[in-house]
N, C-alpha and C positions, 0 to 999 in steps of 0.2 A: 554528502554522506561521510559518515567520521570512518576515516580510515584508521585501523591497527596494525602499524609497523608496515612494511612494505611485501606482506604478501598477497597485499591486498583483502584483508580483511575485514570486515564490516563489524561495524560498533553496536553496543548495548542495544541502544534504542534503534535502529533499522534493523538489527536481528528481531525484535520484540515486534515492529512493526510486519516483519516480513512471515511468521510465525502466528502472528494472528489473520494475515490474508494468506498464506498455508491452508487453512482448516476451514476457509471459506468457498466452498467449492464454484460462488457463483459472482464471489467478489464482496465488497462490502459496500453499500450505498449509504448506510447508516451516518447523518451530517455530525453525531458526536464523537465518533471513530475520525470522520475526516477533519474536523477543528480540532481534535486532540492531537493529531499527528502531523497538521497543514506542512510543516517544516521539512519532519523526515522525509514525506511523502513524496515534495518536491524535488528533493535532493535524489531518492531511489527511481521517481521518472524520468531525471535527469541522466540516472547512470540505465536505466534500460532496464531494471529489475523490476518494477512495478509499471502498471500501464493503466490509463484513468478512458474510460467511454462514458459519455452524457447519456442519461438514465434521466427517467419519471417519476415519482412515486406517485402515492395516494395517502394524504393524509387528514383522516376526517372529512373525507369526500374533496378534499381539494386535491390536485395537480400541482404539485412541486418538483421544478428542475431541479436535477442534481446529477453528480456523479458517481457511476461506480467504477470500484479500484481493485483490479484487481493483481496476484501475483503474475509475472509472466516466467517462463523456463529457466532462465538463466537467475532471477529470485531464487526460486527451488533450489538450482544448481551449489548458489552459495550459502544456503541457509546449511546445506550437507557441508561446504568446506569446514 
């Protein structure tokens, strides 16, 4: 996670990431949200602000694993800092 300066702040791109799982009340499973963001995403479930559950979808009658991601509290917490 790109930290700024040491009050612990969170950078561009994990604010932006954590701002569009904000507004997703049920998380995001969407595989073009998750390969555009594989990186940040790793780094915010490493620090505990985002959390990932294996999900199903349905696409054109098929069955595809995947996961969704969603914000968890302390996300929230710093998207306010």
């Amino acid at each position: 996670m790109a930290s700024n300066g040491e009050n612990g702040s969170i950078g561009r791109s994990d604010r932006r990431v954590l701002g569009l799982l904000a507004i997703a009340p049920q998380g995001r499973a969407d595989l073009k949200f998750i390969a555009m963001f594989t990186l940040e995403l790793l780094e915010l479930v490493k620090a505990r602000l985002v959390d990932v559950h294996a999900d199903t979808l349905r696409i054109d009658g098929r069955r595809i694993k995947t996961a969704r991601v969603f914000i968890t509290a302390a996300g929230r917490k710093k998207l306010e800092d």
